[in-house]
C-alpha positions as CSV (number, residue, x, y, z in Angstrom):
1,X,-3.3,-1.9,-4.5
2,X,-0.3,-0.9,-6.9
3,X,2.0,-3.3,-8.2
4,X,5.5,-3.7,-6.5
5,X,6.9,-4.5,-9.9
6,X,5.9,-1.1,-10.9
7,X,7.1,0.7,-8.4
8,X,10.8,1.0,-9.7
9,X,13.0,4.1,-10.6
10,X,11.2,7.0,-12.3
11,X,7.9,5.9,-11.2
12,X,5.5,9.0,-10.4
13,X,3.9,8.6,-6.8
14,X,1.4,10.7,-4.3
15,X,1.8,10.2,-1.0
16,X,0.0,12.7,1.7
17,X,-1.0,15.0,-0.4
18,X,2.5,15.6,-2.4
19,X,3.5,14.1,-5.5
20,X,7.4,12.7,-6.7
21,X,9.3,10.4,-8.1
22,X,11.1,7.4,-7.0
23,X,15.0,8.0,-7.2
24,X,18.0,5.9,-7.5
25,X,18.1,4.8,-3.8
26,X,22.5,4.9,-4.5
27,X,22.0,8.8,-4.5
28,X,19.3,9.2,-2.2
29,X,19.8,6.6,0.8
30,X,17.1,7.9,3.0
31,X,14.3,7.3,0.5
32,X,11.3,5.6,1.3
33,X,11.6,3.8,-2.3
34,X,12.6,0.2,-0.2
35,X,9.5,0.5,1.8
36,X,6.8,-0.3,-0.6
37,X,4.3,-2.0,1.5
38,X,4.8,0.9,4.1
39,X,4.1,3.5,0.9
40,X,1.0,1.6,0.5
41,X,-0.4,0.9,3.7
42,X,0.3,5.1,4.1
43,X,-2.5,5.3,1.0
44,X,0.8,6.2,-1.3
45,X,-0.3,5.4,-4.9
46,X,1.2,5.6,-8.3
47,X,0.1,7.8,-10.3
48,X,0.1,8.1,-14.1
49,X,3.2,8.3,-15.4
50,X,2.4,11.2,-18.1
51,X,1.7,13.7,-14.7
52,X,3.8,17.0,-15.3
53,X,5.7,18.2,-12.7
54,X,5.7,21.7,-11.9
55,X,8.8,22.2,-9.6
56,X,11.0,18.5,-10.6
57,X,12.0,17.0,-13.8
58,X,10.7,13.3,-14.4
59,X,14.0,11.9,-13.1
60,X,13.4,14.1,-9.3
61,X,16.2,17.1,-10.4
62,X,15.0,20.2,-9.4
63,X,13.5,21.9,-12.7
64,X,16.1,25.4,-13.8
65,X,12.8,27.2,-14.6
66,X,9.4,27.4,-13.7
């Protein structure tokens, strides 16, 4: 099991087959960020935080070009 302490802003995640970012929960109040043990009993996991996005920016903005 991941580690809640490293499950914090700008972590990289995979949950159901989609990968993302945990975002500031002040801009984005209907994350899932505050559920962790619900992320992990869902099989999400962290992944490592060098992954390259192809369509998001490390912080979760969209990317301007792909």
């Amino acid at each position: 099991m991941s580690n809640f302490e490293e499950f914090k802003i700008g972590t990289k995640v995979f949950l159901d087959g989609e990968y993302g970012v945990v975002v500031d929960l002040k801009k984005h109040e209907n994350s899932w960020c505050s559920m962790w043990l619900s992320f992990v009993q869902m099989g999400g996991k962290l992944i490592d935080q060098n992954y390259q996005f192809t369509y998001i920016n490390d912080d979760g903005s969209v990317k301007d070009k792909i």
